[in-house]
C-alpha positions as CSV (number, residue, x, y, z in Angstrom):
1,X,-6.0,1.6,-10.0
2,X,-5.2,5.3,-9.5
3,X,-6.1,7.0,-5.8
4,X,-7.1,10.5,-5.7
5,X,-7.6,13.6,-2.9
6,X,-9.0,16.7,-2.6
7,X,-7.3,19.7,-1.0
8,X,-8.8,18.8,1.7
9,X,-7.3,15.5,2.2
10,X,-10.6,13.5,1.5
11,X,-10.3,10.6,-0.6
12,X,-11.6,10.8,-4.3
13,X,-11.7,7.1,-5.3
14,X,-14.5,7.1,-7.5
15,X,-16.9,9.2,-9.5
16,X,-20.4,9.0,-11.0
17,X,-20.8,7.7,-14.4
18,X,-23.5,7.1,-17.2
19,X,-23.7,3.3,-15.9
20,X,-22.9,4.2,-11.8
21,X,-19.7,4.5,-9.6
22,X,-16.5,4.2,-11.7
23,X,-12.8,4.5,-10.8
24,X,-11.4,8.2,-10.7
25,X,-9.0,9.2,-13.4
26,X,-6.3,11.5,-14.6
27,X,-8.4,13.4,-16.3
28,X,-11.1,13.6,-13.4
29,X,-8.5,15.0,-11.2
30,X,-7.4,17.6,-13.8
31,X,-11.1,18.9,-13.6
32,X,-11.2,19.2,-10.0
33,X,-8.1,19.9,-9.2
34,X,-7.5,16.5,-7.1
35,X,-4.0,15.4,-6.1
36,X,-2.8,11.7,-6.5
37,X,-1.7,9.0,-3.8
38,X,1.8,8.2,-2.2
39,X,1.4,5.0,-4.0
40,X,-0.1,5.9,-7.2
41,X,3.3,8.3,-8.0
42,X,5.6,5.9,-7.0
43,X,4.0,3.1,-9.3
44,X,3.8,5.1,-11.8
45,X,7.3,6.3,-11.9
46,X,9.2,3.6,-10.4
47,X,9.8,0.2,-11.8
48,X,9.5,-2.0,-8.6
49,X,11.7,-5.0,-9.6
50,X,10.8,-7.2,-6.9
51,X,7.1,-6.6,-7.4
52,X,7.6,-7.2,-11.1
53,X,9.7,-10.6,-10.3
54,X,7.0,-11.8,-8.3
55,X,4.6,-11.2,-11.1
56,X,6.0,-13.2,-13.6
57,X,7.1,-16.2,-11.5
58,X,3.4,-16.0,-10.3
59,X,2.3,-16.1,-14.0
60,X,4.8,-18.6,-15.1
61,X,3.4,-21.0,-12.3
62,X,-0.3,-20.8,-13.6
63,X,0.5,-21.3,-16.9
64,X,2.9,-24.1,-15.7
65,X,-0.2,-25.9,-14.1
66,X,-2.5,-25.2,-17.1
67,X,0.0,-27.0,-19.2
68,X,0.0,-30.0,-16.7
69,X,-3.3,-30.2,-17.0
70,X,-3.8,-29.7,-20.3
71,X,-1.2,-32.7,-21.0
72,X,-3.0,-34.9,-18.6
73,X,-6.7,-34.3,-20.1
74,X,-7.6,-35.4,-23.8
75,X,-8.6,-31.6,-25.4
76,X,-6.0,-29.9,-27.2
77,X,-5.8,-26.2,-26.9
78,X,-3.7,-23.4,-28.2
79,X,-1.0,-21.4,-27.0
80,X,-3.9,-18.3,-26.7
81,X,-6.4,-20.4,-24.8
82,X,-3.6,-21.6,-22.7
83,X,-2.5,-18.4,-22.0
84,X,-6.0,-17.2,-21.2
85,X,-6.5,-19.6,-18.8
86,X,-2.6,-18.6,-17.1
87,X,-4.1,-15.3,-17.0
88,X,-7.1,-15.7,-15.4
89,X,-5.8,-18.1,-12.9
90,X,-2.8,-15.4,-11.9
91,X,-5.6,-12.5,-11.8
92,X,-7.5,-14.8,-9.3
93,X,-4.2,-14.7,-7.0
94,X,-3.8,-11.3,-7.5
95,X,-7.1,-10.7,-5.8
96,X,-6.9,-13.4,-3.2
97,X,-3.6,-11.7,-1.9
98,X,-5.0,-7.9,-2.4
99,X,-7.8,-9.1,-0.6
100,X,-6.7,-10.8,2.1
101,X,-4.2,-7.3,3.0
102,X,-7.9,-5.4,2.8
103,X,-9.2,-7.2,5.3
104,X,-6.7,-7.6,7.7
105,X,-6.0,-3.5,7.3
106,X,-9.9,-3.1,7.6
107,X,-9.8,-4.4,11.0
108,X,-6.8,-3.2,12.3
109,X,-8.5,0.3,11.6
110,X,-11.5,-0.7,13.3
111,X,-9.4,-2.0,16.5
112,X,-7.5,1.2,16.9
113,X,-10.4,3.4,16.8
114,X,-11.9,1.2,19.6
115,X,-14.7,-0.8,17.7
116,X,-15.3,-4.4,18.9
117,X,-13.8,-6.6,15.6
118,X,-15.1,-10.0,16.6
119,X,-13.2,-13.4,17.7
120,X,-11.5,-13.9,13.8
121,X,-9.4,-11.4,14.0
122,X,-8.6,-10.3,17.6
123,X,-5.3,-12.5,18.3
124,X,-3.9,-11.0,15.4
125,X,-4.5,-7.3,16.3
126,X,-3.4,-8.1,19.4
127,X,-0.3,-9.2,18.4
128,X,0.0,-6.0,16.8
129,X,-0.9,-3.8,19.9
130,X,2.0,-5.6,21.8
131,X,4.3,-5.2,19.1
132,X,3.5,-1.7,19.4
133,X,4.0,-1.0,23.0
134,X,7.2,-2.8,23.4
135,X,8.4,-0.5,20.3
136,X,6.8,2.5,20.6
137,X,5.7,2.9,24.5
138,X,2.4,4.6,25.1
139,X,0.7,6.7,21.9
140,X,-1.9,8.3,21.0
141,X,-2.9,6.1,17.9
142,X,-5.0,7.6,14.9
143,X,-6.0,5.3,12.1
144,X,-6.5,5.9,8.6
145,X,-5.5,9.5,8.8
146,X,-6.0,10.9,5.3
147,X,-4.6,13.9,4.1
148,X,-3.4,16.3,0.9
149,X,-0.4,18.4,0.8
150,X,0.6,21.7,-1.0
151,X,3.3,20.1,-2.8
152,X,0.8,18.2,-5.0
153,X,0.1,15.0,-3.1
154,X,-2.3,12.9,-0.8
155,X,-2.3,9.7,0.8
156,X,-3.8,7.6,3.8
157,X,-1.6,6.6,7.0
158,X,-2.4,3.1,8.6
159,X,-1.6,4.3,11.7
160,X,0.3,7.7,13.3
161,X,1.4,9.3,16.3
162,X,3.0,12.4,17.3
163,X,6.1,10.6,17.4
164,X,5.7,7.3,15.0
165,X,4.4,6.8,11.7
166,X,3.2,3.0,11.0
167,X,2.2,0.8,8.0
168,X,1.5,-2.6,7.9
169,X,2.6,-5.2,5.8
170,X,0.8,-8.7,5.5
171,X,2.8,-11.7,4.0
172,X,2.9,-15.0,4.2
173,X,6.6,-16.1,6.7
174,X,8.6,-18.6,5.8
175,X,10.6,-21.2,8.2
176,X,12.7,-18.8,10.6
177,X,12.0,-15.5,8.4
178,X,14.7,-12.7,8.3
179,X,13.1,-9.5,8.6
180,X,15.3,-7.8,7.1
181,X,14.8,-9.9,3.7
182,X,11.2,-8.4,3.9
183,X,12.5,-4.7,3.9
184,X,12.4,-2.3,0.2
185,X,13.3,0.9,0.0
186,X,10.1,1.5,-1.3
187,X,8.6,0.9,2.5
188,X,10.8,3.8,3.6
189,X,10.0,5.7,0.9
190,X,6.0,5.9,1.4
191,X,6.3,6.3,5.4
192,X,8.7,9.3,4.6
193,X,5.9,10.9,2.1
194,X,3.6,10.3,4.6
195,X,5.3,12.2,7.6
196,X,6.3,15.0,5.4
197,X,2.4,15.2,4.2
198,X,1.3,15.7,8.0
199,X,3.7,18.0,9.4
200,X,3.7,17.9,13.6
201,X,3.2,21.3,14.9
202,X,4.3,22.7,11.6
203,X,7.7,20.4,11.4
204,X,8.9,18.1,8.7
205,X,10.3,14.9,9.5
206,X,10.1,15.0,13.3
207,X,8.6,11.2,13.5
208,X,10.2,7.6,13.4
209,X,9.3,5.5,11.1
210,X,8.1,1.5,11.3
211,X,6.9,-1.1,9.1
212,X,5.6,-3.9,11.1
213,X,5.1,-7.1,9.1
214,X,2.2,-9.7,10.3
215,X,2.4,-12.9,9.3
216,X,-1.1,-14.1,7.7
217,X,-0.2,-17.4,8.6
218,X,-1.1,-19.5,11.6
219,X,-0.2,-17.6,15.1
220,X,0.1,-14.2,13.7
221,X,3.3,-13.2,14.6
222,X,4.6,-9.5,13.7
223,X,8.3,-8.5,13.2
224,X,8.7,-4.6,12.9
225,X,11.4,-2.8,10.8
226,X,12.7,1.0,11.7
227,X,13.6,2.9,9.0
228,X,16.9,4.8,9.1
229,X,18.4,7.4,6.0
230,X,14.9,8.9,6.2
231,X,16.4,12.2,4.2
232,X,17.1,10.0,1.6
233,X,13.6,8.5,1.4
234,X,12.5,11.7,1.0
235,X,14.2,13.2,-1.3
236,X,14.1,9.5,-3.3
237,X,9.8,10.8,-3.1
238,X,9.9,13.9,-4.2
239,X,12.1,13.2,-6.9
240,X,9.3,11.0,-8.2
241,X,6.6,13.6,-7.3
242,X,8.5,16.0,-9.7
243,X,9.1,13.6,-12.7
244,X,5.5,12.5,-12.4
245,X,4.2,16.1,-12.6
246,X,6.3,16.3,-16.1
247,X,5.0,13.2,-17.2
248,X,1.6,13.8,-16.6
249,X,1.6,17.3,-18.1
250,X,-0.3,17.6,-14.7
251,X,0.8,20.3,-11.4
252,X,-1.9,20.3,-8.7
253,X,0.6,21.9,-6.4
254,X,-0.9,25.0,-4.2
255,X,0.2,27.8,-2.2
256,X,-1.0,28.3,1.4
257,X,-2.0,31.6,2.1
C-alpha cells in the first residue's frame, strides 16, 4: 500500500469513500498535491531481490504443505484450488510478520515519548534504550517525527536526534547471528532520505545513521548497524525519487519562498 503527505509533513494514509475510509492513491495525491513515502518510491522503483527471494520461498513452502496434505487426505483438488490454498496460507504469514513489526514499532513509539507500555513489552524496549546509550550517549529522542520535503517527498522517522537518525528492524535471530548478514543497502538508503528530509539547523546530512535490529525472539536482544558511504545512499535515493517522478507522470516538488 502507497503512503502519502501533505506539505506539511502530515500523513495522508487514507481518504473518504462512497463505502468509508479507503487507502490513498496516485491519483488522490495528484488532486491534492500530496507527496509519496521514503518507502513507497523505493518499492516502486527498485526490485528488492532479497525481499522478492523471501517471497517465493515463503510461497513455495505453503504450497509445499498444501500438497502434503492434500496427498495425505482422500479429496483430490486441482492445481488452482491448490494454489489458492498456497496463497492464502502465504498472505496469512505476510500479515503475521507485518503485524508483529507494527506492534513492536507501536510501542517503542509510546516508550520514547514517555507513556507507560505495560509488562509485555517493557524488557524489550529496554533493551533498546541500552542499546541506545552505549551507542549514542545521551539524546534528545523524538519518535515518529513525520515530515514532507520540497524535493517531492515525505516519510516518518522511528526515532531522531540532533545527531542520530534510528530505525528499527524486527526479525526473527538465528543461532549466533552475524549482523552484518542482516544489513541491505536499502537500510542505508531510507535513513539517508530521512536525514536529508529534516535538515538540522538548515544542514543536510549532519547525522549518523543506525539500524538497530531486535530480535522478536525469546530475550530480545538488539544488534545495531552504523551506516557508512552515506553520500552514496543518497544520491542511490534521489536517483529513484527522479525516475519515479518520470514514471508516474507525477512532480509534487515545491519551491520555498
Amino acid at each position: 500500500m502507497s503512503h502519502w503527505y501533505d506539505k506539511e509533513g502530515s500523513p495522508r494514509y487514507e481518504v473518504s469513500g462512497k463505502n468509508g475510509k479507503r487507502p490513498s492513491t496516485l491519483r488522490d495525491a495528484r488532486k491534492f498535491g500530496w507527496v509519496p513515502s521514503v518507502s513507497t518510491i523505493w518499492g516502486e522503483i527498485v526490485n528488492r531481490h532479497l525481499l522478492n527471494k523471501w517471497t517465493q520461498t515463503e510461497l513455495m513452502k505453503a504450497f509445499h504443505e498444501q500438497i502434503k496434505l492434500r496427498a495425505n487426505s482422500t479429496g483430490i483438488l486441482s492445481f488452482e484450488d491448490v494454489e489458492k490454498l498456497a496463497r492464502s496460507e502465504f498472505g496469512k504469514k505476510q500479515q503475521q510478520v507485518m503485524g508483529r513489526g507494527t506492534v513492536i514499532h507501536d510501542h517503542l513509539e509510546l516508550y520514547f515519548k514517555g507513556v507507560d507500555i505495560g509488562d509485555q513489552y517493557r524488557e524489550l524496549c529496554q533493551n533498546v534504550q541500552r542499546k541506545l546509550d552505549e551507542v549514542c550517549g545521551p539524546q534528545e529522542w523524538e519518535a515518529e517525527k513525520s515530515f514532507s520535503h520540497p524535493s517531492g517527498y515525505g516519510g516518518k522517522t522511528d526515532l531522531c536526534s540532533d545527531q542520530w537518525m534510528v530505525d528499527f528492524k524486527t526479525k526473527e535471530f538465528p543461532d549466533n547471528p552475524n549482523v552484518k548478514k542482516m544489513v541491505y543497502d536499502d537500510h542505508g538508503v531510507q535513513l539517508a532520505a530521512y536525514d536529508q528530509g529534516i535538515p538540522v539547523n538548515g544542514l543536510t546530512g549532519s547525522r549518523r545513521l543506525l539500524n538497530l535490529f531486535i530480535d522478536v525472539g525469546e530475550g530480545h536482544s538488539v544488534l545495531e548497524w552504523e551506516h557508512e558511504d552515506i553520500p552514496r545512499f543518497r544520491e542511490m535515493f534521489n536517483s529513484a525519487l527522479s525516475l519515479w517522478k518520470l514514471t508516474k507522470k507525477y512532480n509534487p516538488e515545491w519551491h520555498i519562498i
